[in-house]
C-alpha positions as protocol buffer text, in pm:
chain_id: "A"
residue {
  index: 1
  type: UNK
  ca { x: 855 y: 1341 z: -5875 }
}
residue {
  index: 2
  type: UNK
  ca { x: 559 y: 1400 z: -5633 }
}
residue {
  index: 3
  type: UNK
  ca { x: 481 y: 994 z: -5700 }
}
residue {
  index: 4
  type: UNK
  ca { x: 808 y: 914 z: -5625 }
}
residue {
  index: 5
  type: UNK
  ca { x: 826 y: 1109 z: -5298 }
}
residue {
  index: 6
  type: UNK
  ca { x: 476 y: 959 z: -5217 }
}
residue {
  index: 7
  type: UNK
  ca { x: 550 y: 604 z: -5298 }
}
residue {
  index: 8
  type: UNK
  ca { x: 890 y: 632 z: -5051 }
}
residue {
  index: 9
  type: UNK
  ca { x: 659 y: 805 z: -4777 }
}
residue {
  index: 10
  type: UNK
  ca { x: 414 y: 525 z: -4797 }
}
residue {
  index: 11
  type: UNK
  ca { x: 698 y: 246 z: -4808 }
}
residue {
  index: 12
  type: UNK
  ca { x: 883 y: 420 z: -4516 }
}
residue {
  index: 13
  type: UNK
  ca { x: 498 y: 477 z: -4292 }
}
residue {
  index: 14
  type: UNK
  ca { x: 421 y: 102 z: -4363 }
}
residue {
  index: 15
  type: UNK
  ca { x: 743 y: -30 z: -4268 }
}
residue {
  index: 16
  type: UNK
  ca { x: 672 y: 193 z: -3928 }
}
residue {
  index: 17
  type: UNK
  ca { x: 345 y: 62 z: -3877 }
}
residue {
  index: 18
  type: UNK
  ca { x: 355 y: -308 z: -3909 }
}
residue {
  index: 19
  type: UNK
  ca { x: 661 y: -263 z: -3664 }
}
residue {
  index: 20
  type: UNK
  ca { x: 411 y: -133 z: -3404 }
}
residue {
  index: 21
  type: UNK
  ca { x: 208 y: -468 z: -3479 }
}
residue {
  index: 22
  type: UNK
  ca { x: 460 y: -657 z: -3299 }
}
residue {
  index: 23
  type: UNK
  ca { x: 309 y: -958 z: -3138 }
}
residue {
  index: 24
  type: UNK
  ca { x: 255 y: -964 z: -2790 }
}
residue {
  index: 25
  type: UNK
  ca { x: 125 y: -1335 z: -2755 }
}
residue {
  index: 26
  type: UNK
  ca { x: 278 y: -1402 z: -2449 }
}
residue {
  index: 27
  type: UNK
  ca { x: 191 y: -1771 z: -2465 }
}
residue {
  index: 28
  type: UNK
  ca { x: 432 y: -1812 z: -2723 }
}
residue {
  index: 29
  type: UNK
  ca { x: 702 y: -1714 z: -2489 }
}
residue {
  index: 30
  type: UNK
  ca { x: 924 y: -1928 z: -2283 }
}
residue {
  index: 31
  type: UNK
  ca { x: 855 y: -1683 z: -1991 }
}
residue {
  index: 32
  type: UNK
  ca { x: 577 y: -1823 z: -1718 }
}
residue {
  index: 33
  type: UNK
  ca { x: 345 y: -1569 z: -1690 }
}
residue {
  index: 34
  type: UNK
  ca { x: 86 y: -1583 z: -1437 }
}
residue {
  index: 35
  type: UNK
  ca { x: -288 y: -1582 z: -1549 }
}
residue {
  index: 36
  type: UNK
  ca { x: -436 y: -1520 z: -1204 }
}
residue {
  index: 37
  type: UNK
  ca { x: -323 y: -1197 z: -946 }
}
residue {
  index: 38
  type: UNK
  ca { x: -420 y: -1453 z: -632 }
}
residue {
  index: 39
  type: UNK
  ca { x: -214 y: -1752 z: -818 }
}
residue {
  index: 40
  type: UNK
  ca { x: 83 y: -1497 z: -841 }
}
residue {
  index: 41
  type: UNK
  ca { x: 25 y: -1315 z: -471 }
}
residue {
  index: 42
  type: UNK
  ca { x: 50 y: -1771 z: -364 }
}
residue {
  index: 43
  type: UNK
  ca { x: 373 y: -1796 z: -566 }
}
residue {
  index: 44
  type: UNK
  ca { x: 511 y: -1460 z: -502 }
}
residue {
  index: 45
  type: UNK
  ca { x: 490 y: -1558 z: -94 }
}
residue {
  index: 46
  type: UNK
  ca { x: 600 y: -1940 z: -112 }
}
residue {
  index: 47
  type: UNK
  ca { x: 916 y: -1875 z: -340 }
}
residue {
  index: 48
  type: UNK
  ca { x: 965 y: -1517 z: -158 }
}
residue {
  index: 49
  type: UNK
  ca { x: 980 y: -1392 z: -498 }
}
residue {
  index: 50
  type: UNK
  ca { x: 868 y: -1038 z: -584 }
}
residue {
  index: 51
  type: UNK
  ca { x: 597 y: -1007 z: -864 }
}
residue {
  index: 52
  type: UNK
  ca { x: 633 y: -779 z: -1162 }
}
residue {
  index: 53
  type: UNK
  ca { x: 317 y: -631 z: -1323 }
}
residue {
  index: 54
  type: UNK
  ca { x: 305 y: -528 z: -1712 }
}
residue {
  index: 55
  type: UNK
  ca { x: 46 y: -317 z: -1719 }
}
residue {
  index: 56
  type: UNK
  ca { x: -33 y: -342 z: -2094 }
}
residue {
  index: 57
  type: UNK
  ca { x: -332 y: -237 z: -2347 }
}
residue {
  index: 58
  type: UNK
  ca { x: -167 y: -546 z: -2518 }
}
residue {
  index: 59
  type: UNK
  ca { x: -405 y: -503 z: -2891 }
}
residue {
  index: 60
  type: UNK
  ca { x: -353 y: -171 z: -2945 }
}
residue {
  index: 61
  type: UNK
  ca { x: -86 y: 13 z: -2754 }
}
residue {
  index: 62
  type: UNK
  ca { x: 203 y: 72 z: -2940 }
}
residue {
  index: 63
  type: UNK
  ca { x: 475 y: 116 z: -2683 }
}
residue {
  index: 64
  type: UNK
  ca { x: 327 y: -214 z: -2478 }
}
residue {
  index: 65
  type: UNK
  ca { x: 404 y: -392 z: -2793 }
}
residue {
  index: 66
  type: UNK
  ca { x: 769 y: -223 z: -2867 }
}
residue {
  index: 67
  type: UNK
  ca { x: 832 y: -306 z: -2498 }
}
residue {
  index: 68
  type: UNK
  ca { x: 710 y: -683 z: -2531 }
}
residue {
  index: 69
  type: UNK
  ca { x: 966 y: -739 z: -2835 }
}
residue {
  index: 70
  type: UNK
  ca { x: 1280 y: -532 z: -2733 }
}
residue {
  index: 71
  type: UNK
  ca { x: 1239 y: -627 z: -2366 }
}
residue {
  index: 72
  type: UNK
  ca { x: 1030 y: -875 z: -2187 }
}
residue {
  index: 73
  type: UNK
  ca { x: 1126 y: -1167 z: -2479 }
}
residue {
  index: 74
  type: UNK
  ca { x: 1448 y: -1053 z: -2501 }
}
residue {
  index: 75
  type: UNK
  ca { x: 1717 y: -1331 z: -2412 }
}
residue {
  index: 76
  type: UNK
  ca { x: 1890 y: -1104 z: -2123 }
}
residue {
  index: 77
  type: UNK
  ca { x: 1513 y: -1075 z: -1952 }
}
residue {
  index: 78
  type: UNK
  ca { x: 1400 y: -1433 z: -2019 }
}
residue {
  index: 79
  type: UNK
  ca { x: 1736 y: -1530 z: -1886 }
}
residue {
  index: 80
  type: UNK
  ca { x: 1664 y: -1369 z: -1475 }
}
residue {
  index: 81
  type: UNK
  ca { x: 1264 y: -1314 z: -1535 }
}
residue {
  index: 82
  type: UNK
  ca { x: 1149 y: -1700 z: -1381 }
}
residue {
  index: 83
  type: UNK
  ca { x: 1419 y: -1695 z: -1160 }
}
residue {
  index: 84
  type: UNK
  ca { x: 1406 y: -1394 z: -978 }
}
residue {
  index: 85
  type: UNK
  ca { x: 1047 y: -1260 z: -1064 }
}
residue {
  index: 86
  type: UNK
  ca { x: 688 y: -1406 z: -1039 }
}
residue {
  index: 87
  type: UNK
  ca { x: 524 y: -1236 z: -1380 }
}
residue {
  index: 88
  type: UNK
  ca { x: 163 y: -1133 z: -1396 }
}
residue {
  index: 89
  type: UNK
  ca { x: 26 y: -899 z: -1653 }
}
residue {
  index: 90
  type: UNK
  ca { x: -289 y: -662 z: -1612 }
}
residue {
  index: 91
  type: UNK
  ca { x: -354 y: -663 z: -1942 }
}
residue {
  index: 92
  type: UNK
  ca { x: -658 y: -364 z: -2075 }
}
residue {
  index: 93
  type: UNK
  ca { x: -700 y: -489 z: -2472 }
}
residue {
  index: 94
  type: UNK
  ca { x: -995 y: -299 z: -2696 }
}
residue {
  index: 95
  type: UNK
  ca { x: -1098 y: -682 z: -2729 }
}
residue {
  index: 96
  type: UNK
  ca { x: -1235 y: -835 z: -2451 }
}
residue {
  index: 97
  type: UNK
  ca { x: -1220 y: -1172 z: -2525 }
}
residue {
  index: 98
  type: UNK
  ca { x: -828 y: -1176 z: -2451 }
}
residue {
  index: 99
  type: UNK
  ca { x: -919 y: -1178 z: -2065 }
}
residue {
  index: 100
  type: UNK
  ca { x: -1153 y: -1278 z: -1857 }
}
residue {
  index: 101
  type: UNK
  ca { x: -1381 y: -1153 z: -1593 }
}
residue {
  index: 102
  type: UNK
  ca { x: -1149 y: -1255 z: -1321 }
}
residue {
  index: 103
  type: UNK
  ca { x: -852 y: -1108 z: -1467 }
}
residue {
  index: 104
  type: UNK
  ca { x: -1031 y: -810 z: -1587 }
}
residue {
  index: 105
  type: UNK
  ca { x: -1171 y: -712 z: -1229 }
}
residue {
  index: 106
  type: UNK
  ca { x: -792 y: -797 z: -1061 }
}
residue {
  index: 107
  type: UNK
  ca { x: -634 y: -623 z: -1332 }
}
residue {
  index: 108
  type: UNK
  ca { x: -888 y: -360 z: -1231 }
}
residue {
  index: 109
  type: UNK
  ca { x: -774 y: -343 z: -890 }
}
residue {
  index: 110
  type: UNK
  ca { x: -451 y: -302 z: -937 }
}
residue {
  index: 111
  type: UNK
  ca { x: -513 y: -18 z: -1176 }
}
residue {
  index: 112
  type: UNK
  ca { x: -706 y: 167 z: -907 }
}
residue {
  index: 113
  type: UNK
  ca { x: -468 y: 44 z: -596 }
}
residue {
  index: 114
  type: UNK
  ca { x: -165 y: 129 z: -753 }
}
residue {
  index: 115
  type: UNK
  ca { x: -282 y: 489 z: -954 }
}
residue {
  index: 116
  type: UNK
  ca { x: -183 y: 318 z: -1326 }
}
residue {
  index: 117
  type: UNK
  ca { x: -300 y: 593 z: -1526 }
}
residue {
  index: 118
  type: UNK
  ca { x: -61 y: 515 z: -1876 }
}
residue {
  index: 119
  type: UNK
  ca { x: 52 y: 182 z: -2049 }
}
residue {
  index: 120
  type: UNK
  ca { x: 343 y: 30 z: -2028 }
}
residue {
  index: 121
  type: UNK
  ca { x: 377 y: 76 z: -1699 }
}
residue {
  index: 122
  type: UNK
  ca { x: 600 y: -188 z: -1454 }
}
residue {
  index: 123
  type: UNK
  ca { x: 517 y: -231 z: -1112 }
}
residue {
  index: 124
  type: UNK
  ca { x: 724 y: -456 z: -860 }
}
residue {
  index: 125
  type: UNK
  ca { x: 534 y: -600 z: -510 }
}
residue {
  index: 126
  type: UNK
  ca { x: 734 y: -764 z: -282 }
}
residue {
  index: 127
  type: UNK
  ca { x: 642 y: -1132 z: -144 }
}
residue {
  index: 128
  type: UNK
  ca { x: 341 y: -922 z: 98 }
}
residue {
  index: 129
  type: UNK
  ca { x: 222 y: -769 z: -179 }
}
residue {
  index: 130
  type: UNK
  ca { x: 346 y: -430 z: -63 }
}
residue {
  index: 131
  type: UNK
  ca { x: 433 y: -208 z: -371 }
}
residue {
  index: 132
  type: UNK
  ca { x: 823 y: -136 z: -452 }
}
residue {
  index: 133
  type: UNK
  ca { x: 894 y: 28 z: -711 }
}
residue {
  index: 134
  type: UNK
  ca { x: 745 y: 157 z: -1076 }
}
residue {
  index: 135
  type: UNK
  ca { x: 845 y: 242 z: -1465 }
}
residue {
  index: 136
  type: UNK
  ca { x: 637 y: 409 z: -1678 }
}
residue {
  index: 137
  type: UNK
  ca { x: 649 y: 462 z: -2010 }
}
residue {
  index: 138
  type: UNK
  ca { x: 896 y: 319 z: -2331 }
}
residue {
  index: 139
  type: UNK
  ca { x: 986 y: 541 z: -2604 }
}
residue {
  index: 140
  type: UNK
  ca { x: 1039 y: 536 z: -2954 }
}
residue {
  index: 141
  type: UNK
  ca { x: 1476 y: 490 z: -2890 }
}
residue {
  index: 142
  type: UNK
  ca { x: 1398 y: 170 z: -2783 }
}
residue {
  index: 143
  type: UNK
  ca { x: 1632 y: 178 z: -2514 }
}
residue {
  index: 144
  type: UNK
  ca { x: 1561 y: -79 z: -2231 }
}
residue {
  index: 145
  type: UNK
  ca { x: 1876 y: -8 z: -2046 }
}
residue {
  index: 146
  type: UNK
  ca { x: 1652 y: 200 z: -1814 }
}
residue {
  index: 147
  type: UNK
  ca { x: 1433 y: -100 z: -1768 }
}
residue {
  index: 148
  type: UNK
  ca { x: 1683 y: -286 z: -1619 }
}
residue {
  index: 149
  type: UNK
  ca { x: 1854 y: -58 z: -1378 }
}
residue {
  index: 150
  type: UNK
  ca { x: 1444 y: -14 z: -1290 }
}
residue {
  index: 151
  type: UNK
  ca { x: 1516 y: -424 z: -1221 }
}
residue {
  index: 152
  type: UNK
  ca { x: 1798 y: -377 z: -1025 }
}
residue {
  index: 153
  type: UNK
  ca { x: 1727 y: -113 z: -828 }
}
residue {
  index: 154
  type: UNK
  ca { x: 1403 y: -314 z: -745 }
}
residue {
  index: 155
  type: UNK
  ca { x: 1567 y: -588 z: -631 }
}
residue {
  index: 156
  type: UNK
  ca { x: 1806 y: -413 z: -397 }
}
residue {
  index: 157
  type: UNK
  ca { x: 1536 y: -252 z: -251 }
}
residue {
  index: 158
  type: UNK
  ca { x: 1435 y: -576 z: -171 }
}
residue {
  index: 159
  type: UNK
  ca { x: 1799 y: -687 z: -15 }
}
residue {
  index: 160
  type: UNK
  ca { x: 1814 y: -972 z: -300 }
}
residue {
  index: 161
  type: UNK
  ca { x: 2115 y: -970 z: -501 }
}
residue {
  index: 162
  type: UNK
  ca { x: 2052 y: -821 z: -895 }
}
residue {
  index: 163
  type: UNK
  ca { x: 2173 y: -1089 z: -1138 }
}
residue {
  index: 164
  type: UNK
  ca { x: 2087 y: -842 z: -1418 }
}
């Protein structure tokens, strides 16, 4: 009995963990993420767009990852992102070699300027730069309803009508 009760514990705590392995290559993504903060700040003021930071620890936070898969490549966000967003994403991995020097000190930055002490955590700047709004947190309901009232709110703020 105790084997029995063990092997469904072990079934049930693997099936949880290699859910928290999601992928988070955003590269694979149809979404147009930004690389560099001063390519997205150029964008950001010539399309008078404002730009949405995902602040991530993308190889080994948990929630960044549930986030990535439930919201940022779902169809409903992929479907408004590019068109009413400029994306960049101060990413924090363990490995280094997922970012670079540049994007590690802007990322950085924008830790510091903004007071990002926990990942995930969305920030919106308007087309100056100036900050907007910000989400922190995603829980284990994996509800992103929140996420996009956070979207629309953002935008309204910003006088541009939500299309979410």
């Amino acid at each position: 009995m105790k084997k029995i009760v063990l092997v469904c514990f072990l079934i049930v705590a693997s099936n949880v963990l290699l859910k928290a392995q999601i992928s988070t290559n955003f590269s694979e993504s149809n979404l147009n993420w930004i690389e560099s903060y001063n390519e997205a700040k150029l964008i950001s003021i010539n399309e008078n767009k404002p730009i949405l930071i995902f602040f991530t620890g993308s190889d080994w936070c948990g929630p960044c990852k549930m986030l990535v898969a439930d919201f940022f490549e779902s169809e409903k966000f992929k479907d408004i992102a590019n068109k009413e967003f400029v994306l960049y994403k101060a990413d924090f991995p363990r490995n280094k070699s997922l970012v670079t020097a540049v994007q590690t000190k802007d990322n950085l930055k924008l830790k510091n300027k903004f007071g990002i002490n926990s990942y995930p955590t969305i920030c919106i700047l308007d087309s100056k730069g100036k900050f907007v709004n910000t989400m922190k947190g995603y829980n284990s309901s994996r509800d992103t309803k929140y996420h996009y009232l956070f979207l629309n709110a953002a935008l309204k703020k910003l006088n541009k009508k939500p299309t979410i």
